[in-house]
N, CA, C and O atoms as a MOPAC input file, in Angstrom:
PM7 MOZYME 1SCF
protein

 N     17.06500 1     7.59400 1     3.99900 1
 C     16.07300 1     7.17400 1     3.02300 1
 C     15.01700 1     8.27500 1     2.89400 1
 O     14.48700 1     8.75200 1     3.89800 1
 N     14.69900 1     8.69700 1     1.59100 1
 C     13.78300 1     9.78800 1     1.49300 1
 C     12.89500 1     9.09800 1     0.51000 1
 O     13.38700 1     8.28000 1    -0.26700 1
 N     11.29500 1     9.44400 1     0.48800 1
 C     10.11900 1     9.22800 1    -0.31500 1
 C      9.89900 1    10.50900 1    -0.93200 1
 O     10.45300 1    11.60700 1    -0.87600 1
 N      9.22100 1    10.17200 1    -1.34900 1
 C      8.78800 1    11.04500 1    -3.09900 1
 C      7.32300 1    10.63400 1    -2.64200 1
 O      7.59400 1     9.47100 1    -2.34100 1
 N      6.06800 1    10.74200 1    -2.39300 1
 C      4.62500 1    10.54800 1    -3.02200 1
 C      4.46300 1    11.50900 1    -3.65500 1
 O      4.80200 1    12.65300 1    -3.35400 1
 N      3.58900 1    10.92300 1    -5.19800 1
 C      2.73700 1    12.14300 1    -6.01900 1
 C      1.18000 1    11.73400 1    -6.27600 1
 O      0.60500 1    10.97400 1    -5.49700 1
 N      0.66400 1    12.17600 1    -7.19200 1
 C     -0.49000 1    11.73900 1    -7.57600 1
 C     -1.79300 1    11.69900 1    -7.23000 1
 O     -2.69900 1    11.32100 1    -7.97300 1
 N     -1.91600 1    12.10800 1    -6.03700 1
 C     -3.56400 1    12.43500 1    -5.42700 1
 C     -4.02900 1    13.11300 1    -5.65900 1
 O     -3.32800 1    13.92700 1    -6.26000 1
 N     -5.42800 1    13.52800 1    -5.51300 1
 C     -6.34900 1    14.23500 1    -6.43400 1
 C     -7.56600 1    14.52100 1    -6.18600 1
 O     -7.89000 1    14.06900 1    -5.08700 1
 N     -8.59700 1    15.20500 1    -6.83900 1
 C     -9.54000 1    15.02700 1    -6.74000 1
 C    -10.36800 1    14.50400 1    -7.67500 1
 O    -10.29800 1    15.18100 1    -8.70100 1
 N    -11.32000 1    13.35700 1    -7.79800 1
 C    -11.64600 1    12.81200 1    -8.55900 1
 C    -13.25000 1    12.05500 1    -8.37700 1
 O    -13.64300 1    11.79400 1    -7.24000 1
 N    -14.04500 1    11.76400 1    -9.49600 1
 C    -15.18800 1    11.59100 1    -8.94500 1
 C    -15.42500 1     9.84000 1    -8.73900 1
 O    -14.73000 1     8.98500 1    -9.28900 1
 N    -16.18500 1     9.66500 1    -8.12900 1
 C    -17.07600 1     7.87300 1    -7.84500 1
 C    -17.01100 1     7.51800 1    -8.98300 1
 O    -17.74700 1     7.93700 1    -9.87700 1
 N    -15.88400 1     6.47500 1    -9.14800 1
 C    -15.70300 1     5.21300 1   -10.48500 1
 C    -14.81200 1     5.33700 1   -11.18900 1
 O    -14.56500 1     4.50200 1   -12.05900 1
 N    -13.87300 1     6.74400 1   -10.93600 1
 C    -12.62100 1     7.01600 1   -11.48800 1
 C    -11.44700 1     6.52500 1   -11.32400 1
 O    -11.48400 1     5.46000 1   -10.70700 1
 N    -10.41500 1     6.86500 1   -11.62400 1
 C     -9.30000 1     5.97800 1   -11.18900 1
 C     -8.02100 1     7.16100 1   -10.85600 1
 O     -8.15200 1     8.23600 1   -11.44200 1
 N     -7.36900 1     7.07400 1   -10.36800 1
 C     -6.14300 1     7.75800 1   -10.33700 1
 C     -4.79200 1     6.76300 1   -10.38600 1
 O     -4.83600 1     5.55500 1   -10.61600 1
 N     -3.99200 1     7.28100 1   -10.20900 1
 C     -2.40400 1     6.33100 1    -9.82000 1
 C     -1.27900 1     7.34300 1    -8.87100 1
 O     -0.71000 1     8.39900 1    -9.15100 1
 N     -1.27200 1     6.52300 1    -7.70800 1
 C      0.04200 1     7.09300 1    -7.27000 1
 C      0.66100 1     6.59800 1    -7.21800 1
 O      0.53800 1     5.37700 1    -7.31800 1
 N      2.22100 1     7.44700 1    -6.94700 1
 C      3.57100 1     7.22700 1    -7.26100 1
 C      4.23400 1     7.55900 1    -5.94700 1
 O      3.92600 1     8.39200 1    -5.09500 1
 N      5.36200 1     6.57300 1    -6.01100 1
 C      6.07600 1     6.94300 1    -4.60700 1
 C      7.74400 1     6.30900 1    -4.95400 1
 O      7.95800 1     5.09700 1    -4.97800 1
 N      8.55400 1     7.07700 1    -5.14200 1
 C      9.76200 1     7.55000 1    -5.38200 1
 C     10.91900 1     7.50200 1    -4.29200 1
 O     11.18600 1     8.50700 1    -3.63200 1
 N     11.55100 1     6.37900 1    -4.13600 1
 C     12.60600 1     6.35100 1    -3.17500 1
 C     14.47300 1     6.52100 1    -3.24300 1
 O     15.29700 1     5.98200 1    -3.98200 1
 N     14.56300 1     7.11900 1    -2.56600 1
 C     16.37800 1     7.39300 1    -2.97500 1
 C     16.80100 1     6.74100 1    -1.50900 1
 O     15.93900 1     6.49600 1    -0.66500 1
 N     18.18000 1     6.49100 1    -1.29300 1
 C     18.92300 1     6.20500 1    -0.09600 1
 C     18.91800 1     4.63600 1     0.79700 1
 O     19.29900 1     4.31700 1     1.92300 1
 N     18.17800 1     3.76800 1    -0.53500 1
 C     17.94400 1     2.49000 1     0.00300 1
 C     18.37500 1     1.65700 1    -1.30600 1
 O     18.46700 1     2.24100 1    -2.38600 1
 N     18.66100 1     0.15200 1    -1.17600 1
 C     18.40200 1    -0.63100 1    -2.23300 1
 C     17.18600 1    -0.87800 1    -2.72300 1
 O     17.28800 1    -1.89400 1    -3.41100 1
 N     16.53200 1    -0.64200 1    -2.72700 1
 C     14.79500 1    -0.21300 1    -3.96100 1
 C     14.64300 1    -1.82800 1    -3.52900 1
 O     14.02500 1    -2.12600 1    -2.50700 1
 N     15.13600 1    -2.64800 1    -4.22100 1
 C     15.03800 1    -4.20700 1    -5.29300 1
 C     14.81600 1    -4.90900 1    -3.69400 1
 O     13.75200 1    -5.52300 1    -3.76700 1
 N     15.13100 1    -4.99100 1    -2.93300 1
 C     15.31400 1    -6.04800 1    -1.80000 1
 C     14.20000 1    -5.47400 1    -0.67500 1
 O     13.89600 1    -6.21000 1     0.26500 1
 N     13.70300 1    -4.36100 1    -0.78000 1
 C     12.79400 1    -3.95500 1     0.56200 1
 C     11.45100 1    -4.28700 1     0.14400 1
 O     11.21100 1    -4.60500 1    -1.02100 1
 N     10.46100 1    -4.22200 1     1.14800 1
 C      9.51200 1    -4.41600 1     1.17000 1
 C      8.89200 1    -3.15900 1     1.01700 1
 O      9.38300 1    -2.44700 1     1.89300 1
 N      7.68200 1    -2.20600 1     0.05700 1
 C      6.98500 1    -1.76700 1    -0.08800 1
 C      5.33800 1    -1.89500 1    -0.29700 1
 O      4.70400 1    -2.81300 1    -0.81600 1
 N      4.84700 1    -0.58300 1     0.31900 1
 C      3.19300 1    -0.59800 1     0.64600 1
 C      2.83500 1     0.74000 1     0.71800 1
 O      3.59900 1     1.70200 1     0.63500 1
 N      1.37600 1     0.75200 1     0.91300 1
 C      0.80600 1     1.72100 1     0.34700 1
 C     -0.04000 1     2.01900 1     1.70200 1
 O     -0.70600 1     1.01200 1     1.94000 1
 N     -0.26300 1     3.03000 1     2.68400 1
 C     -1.36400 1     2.76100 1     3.46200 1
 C     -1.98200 1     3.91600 1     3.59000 1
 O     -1.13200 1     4.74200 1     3.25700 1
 N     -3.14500 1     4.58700 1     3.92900 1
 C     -4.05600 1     5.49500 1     4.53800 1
 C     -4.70100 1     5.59700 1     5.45300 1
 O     -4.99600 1     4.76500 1     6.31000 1
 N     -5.07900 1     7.05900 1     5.29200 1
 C     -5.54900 1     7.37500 1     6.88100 1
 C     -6.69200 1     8.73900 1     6.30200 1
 O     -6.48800 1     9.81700 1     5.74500 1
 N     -8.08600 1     7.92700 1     6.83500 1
 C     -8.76300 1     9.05200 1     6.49100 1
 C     -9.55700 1     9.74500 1     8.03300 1
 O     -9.53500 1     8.95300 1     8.97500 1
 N    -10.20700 1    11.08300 1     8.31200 1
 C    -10.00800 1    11.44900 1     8.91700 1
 C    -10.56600 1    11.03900 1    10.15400 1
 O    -11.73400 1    10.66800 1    10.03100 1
 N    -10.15100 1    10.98900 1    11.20900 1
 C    -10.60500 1    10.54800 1    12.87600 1
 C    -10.75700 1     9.13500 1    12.79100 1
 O    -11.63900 1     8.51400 1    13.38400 1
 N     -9.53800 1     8.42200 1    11.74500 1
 C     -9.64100 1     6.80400 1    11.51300 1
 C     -7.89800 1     6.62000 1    11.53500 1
 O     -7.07300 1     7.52600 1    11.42000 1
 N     -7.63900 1     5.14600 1    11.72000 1
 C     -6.19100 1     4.98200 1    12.18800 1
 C     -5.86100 1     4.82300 1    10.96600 1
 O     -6.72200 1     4.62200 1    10.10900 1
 N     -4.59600 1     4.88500 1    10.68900 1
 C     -3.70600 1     4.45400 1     9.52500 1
 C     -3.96500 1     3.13500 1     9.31500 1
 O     -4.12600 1     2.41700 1    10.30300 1
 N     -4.04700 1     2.61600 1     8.07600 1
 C     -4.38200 1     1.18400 1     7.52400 1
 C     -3.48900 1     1.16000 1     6.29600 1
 O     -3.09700 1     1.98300 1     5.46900 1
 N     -3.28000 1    -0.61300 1     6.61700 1
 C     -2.72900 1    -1.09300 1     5.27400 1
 C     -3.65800 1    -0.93600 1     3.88700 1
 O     -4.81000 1    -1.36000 1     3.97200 1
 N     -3.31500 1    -0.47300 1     2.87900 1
 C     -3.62500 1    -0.76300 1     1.39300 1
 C     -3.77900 1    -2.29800 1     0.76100 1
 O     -4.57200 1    -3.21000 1     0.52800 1
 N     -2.04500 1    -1.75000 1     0.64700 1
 C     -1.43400 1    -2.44600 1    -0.28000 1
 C      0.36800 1    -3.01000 1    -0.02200 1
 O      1.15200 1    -2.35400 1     0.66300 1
 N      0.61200 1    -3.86000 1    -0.47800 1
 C      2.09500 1    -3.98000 1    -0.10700 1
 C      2.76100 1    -5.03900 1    -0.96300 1
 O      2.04600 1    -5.78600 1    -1.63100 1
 N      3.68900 1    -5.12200 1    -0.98200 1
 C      4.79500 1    -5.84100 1    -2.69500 1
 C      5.56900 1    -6.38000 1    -1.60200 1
 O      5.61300 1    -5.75300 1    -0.54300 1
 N      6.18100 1    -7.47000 1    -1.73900 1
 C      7.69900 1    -7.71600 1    -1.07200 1
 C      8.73500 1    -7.80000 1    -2.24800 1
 O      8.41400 1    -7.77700 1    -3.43600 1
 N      9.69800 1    -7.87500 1    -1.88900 1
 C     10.84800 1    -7.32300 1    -3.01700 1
 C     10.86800 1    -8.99100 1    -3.98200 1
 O     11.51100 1    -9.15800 1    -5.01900 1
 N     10.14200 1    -9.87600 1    -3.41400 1
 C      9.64100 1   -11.06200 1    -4.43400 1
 C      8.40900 1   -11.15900 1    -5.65100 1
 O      7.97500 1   -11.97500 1    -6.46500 1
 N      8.09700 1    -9.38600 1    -5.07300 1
 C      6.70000 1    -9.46500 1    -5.76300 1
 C      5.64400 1    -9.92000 1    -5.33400 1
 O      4.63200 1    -9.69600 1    -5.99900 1
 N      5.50100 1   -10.95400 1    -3.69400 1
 C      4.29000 1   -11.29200 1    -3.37900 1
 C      3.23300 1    -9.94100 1    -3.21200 1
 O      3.81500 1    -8.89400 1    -2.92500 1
 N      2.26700 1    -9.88900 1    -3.31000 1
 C      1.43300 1    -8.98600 1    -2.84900 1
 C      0.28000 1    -8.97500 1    -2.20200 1
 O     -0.67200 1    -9.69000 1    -2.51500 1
 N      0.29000 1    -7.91200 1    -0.96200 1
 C     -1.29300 1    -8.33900 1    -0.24500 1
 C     -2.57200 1    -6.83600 1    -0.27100 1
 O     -2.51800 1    -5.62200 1    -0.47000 1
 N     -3.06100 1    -7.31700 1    -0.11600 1
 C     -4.49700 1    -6.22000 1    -0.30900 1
 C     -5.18800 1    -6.23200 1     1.11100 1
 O     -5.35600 1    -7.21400 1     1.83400 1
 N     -5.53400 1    -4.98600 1     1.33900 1
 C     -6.91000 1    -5.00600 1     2.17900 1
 C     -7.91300 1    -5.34900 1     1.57300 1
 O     -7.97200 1    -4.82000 1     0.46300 1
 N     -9.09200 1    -6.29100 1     1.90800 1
 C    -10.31500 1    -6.37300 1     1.35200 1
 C    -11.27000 1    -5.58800 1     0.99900 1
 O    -12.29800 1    -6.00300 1     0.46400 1
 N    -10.96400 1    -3.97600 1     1.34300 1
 C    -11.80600 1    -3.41300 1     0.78700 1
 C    -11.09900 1    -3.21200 1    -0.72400 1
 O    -11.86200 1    -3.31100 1    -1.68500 1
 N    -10.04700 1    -3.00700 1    -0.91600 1
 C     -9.69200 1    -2.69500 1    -2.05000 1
 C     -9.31900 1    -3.47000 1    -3.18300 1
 O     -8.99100 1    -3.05000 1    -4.29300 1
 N     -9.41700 1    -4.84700 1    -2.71800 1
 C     -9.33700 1    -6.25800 1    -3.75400 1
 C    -10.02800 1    -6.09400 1    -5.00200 1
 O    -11.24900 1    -6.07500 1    -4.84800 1
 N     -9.67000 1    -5.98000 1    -6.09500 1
 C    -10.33800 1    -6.25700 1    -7.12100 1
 C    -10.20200 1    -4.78700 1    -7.87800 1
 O     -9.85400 1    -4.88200 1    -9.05500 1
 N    -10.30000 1    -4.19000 1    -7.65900 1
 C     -9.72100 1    -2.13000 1    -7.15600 1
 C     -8.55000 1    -1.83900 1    -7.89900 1
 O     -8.41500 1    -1.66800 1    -9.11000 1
 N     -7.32500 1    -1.79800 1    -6.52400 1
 C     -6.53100 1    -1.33700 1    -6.82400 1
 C     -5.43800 1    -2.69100 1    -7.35700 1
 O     -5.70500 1    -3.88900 1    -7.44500 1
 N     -4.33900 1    -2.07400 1    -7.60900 1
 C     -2.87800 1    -2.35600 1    -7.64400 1
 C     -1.79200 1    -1.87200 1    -7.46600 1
 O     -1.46100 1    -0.80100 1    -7.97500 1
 N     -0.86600 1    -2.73700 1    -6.53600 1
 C      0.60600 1    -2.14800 1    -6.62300 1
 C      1.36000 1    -2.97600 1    -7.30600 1
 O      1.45400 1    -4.18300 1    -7.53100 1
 N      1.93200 1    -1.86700 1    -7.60200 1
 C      3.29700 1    -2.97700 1    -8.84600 1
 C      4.48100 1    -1.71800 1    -8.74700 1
 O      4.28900 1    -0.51300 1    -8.58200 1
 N      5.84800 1    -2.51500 1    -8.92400 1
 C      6.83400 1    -1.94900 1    -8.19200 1
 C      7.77100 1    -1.85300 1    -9.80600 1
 O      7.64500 1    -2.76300 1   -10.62600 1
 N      8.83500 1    -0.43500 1   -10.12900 1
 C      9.57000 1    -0.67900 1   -10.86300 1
 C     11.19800 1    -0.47600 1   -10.42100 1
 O     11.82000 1     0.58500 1   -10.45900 1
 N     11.56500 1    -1.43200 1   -10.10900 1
 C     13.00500 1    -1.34200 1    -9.03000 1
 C     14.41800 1    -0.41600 1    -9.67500 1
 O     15.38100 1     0.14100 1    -9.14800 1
 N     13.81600 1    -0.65300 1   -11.44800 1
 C     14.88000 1    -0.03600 1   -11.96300 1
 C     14.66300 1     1.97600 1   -11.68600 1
 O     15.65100 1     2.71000 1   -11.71800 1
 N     13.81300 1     2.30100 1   -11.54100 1
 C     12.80800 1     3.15500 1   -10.72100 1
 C     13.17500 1     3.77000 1    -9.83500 1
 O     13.21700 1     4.99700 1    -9.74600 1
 N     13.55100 1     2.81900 1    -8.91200 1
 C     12.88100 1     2.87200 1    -7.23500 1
 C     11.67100 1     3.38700 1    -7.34700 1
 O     11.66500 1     4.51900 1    -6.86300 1
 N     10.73400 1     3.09800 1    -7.72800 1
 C      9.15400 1     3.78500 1    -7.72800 1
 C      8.06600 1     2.28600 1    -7.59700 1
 O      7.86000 1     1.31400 1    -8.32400 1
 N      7.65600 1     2.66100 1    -6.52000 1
 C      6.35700 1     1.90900 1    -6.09600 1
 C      5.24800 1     2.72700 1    -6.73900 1
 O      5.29200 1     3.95700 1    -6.73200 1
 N      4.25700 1     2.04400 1    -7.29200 1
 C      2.65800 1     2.63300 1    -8.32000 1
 C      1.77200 1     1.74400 1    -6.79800 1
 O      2.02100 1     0.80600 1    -6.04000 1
 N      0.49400 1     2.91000 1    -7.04400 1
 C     -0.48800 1     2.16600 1    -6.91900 1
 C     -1.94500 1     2.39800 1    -7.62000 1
 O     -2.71200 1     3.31400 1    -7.32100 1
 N     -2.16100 1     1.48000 1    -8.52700 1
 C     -3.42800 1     1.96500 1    -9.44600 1
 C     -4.62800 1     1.88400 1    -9.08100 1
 O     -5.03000 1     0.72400 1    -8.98400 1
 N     -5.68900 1     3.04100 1    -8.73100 1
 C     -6.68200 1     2.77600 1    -8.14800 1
 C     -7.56700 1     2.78000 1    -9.10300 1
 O     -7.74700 1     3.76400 1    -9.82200 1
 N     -8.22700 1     1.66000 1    -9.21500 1
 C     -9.84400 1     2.55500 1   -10.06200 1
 C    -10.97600 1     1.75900 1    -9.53100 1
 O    -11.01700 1     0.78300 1    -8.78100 1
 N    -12.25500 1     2.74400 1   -10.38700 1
 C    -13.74500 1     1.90700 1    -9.37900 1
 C    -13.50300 1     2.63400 1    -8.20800 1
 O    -13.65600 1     1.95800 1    -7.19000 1
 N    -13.08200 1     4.12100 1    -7.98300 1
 C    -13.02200 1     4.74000 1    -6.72000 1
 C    -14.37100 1     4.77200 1    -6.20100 1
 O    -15.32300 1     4.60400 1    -6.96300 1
 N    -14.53500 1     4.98900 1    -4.87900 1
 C    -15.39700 1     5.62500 1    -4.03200 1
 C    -15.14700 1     6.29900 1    -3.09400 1
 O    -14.11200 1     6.23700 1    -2.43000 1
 N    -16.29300 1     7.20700 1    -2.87900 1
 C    -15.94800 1     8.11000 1    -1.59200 1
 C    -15.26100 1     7.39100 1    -0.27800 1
 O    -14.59100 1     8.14800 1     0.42400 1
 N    -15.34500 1     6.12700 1     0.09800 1
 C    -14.85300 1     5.49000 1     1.27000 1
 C    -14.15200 1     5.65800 1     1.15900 1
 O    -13.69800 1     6.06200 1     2.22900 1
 N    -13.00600 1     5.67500 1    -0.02700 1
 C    -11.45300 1     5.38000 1    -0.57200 1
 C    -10.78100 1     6.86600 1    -0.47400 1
 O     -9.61800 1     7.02300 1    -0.84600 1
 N    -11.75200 1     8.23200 1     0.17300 1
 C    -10.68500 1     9.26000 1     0.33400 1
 C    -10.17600 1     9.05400 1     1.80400 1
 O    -10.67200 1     8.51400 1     2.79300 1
 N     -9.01700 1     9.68100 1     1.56200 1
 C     -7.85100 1     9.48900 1     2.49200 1
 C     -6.56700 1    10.10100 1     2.00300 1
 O     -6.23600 1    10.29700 1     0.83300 1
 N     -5.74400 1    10.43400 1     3.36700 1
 C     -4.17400 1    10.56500 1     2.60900 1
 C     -3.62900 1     9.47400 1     2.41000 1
 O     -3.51200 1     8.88700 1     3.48500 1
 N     -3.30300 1     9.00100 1     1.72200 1
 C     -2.14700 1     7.70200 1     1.13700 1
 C     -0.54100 1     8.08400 1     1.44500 1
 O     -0.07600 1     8.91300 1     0.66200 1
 N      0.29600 1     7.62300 1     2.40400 1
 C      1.24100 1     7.51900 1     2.54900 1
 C      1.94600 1     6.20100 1     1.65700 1
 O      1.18400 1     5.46400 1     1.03100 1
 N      2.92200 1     6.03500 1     1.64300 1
 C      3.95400 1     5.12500 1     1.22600 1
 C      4.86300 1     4.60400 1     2.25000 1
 O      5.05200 1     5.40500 1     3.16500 1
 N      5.49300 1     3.45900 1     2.35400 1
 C      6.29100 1     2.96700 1     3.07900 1
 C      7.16400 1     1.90000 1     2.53100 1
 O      6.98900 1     0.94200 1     1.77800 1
 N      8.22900 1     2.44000 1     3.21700 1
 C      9.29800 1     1.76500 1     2.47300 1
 C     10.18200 1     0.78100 1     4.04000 1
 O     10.54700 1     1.36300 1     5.06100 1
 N     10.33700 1    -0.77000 1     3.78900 1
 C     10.55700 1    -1.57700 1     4.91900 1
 C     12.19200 1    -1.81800 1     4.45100 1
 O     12.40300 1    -2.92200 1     3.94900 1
 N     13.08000 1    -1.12000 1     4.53600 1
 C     14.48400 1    -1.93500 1     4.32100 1
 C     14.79000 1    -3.15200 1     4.90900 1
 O     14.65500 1    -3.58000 1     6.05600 1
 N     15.26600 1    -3.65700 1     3.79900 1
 C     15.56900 1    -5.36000 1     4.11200 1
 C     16.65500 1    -5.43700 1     5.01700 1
 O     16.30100 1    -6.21300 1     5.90500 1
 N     17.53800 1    -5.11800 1     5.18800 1
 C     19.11200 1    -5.23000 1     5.48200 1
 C     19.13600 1    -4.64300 1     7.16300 1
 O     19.92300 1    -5.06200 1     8.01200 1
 N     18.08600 1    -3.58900 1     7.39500 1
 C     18.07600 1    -2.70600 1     8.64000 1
 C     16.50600 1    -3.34400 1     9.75700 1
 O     16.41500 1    -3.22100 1    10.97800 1
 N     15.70900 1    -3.84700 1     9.02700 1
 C     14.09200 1    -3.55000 1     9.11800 1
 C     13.30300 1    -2.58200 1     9.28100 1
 O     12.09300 1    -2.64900 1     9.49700 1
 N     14.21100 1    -1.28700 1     9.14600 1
 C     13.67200 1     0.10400 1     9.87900 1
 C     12.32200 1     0.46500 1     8.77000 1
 O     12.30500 1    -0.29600 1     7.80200 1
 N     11.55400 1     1.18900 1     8.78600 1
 C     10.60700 1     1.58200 1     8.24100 1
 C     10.78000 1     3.29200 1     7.78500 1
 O     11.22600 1     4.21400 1     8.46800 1
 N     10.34900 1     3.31000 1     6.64300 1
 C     10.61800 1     5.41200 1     6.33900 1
 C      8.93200 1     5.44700 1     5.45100 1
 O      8.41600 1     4.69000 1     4.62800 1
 N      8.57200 1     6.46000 1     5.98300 1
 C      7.17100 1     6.85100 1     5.41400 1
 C      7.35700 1     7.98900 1     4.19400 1
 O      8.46400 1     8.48500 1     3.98500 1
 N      6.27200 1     8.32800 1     3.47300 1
 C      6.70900 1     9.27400 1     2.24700 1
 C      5.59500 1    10.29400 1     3.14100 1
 O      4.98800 1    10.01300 1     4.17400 1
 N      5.57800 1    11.22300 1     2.55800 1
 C      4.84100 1    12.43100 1     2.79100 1
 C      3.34100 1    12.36100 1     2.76900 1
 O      2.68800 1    13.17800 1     3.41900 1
 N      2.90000 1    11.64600 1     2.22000 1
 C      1.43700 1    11.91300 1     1.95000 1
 C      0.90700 1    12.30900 1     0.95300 1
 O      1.13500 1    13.46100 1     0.58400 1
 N      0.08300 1    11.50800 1     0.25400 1
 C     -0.62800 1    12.73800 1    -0.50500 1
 C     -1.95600 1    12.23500 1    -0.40000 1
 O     -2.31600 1    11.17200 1     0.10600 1
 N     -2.81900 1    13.35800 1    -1.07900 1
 C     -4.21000 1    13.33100 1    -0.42600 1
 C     -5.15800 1    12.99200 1    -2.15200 1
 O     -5.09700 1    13.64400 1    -3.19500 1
 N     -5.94000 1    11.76200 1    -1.83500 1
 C     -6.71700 1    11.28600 1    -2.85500 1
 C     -8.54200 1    11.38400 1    -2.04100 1
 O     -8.99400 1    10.82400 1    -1.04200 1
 N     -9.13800 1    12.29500 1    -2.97500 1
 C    -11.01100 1    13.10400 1    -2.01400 1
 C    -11.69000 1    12.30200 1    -3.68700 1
 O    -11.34500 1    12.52600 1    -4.84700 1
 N    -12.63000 1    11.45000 1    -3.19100 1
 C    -13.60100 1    10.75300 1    -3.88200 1
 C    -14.49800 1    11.43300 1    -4.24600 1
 O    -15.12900 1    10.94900 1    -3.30600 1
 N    -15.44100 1    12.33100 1    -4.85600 1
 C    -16.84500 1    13.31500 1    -4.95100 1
 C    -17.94700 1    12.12200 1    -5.13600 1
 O    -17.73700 1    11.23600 1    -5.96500 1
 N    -18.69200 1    12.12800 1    -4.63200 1
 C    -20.77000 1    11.25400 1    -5.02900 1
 C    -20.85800 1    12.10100 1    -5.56100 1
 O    -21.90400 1    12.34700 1    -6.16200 1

């Protein structure tokens, strides 16, 4: 299973970006996908996350914020951020939960920097 992340950036307080995260080597439609970060001398945290039903959960900082929404025909997990703030820089990884295995595969990273 390989990830694809794109889309991070630099961008200022109240903007929005969208990342993208691109999966090959799995059934897309049945796994569980999420979104998490890690900004610096802080642990990796959940975002965001879809189950292949579409339920979806949020961290509370980002409720109201962002969104993930999944296009299976794709394999591409989105996550739409806007109303950024500086709290919200971090690298954003992707994760992809196969249904069939439970194993977990991370995407690369990419890096989203908030400016005040």
């Amino acid at each position: 299973v390989q990830l694809q992340a794109s889309g991070g950036g630099l961008v200022q307080a109240g903007g929005s970006l969208r990342l993208s995260c691109t999966a090959s080597g799995t059934i897309f439609s049945v796994d569980t996908v999420g979104w998490y970060r890690q900004a610096p001398g802080l642990q990796r945290e959940l975002v965001a996350s879809s189950t292949s039903g579409s339920s979806t959960n949020y961290a509370d900082s980002v409720k109201g914020r962002f969104t993930i929404s999944r296009d299976n025909a794709k394999n591409t997990v989105y996550l739409q951020m806007n109303s950024l703030k500086p709290e919200d820089t971090a690298v954003y990884y992707c994760k992809v939960v196969r249904y069939f295995s439970g194993r977990d595969y991370w995407g690369q990273g990419t890096l989203v920097t908030v400016s005040s």
